[in-house]
C-alpha positions in Angstrom: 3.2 78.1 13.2 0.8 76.9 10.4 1.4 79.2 7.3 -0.4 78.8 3.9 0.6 79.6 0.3 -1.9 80.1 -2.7 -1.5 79.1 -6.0 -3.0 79.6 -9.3 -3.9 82.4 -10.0 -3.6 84.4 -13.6 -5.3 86.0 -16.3 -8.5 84.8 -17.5 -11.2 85.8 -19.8 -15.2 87.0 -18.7 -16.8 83.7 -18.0 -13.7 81.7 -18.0 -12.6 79.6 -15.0 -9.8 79.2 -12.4 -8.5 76.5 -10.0 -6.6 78.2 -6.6 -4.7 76.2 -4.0 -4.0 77.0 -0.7 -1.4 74.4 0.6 0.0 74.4 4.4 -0.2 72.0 6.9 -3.1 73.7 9.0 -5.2 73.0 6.2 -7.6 70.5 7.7 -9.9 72.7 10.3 -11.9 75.4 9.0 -10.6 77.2 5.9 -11.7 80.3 4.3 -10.9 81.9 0.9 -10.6 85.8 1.2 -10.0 88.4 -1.7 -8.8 91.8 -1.5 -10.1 93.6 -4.8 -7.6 96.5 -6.4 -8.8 100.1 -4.3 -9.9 98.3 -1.1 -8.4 98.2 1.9 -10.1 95.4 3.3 -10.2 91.6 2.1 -13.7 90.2 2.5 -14.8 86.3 3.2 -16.0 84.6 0.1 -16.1 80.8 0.6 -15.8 78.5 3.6 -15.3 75.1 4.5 -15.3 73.0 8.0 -13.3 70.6 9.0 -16.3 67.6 8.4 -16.5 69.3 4.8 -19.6 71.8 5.3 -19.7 74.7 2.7 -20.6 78.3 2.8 -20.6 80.7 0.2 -21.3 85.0 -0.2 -24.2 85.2 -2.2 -22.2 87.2 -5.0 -20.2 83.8 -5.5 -22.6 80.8 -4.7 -23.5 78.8 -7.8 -20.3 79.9 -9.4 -17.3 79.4 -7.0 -17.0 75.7 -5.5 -14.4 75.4 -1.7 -13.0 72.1 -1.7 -10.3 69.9 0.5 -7.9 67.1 0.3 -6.7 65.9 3.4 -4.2 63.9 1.3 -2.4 67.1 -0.5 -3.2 69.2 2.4 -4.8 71.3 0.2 -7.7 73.9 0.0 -8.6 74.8 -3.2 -11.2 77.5 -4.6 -13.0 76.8 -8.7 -14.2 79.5 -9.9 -16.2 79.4 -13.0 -18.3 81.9 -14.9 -15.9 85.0 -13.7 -16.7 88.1 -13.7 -14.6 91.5 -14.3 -15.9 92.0 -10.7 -13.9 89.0 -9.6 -10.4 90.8 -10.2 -8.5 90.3 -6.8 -5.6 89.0 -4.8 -7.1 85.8 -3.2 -5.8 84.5 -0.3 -6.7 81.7 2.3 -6.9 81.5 5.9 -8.3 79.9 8.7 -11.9 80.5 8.7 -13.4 83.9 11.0 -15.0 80.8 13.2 -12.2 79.6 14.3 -11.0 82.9 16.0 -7.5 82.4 14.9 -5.5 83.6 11.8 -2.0 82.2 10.6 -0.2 85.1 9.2 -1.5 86.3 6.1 0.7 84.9 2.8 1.3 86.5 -0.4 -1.8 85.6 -2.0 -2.3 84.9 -5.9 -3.8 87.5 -8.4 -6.8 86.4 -10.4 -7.3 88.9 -13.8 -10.8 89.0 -15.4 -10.3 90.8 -18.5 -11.0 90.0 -22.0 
């Protein structure tokens, strides 16, 4: 059963920027980055990526955030530039909505906006 673990996360000054990792060996069909803010119960989609590399982004992140791959690594990873107090979450990753299949959800890795 494919499982992913995130990475990278910490605490990072307004406008400063982040590198996460999602590494598991279903890593190569459609991914998806997700956050869970502090107060809400429900994580919400933020980035996506196919398997032939096509990007999607919530409007509330495009320009700033940047999904990538490397099939080598098996690795997804999320930059995030320019953040924002508002960014303040645990990320995690998971298969993308479109695939109609989740892995189970891992730990996920905290991201601090704060200055």
């Amino acid at each position: 059963q494919a499982q992913f673990v995130e990475s990278g996360g910490g605490l990072v000054r307004p406008e400063g920027s982040l590198r996460l990792s999602c590494a598991g060996s279903g890593t190569s069909r459609s991914m998806a980055w997700y956050r869970q803010a502090p107060g809400k119960q429900q994580r919400e989609l933020i980035a996506t990526i196919t398997s032939d590399g096509k990007t999607n982004y919530r409007p509330f992140v495009e320009g700033r955030f940047i999904i990538s791959r490397d099939r080598t690594k098996n690795t997804v990873y999320l930059q995030m530039n320019s953040l924002k107090a508002e960014d303040t979450a645990v990320y995690y990753c998971n298969a993308a909505p479109t695939t109609g299949w989740s892995a189970p959800w891992g730990q996920g890795t905290q991201v601090t906006v704060s200055s």
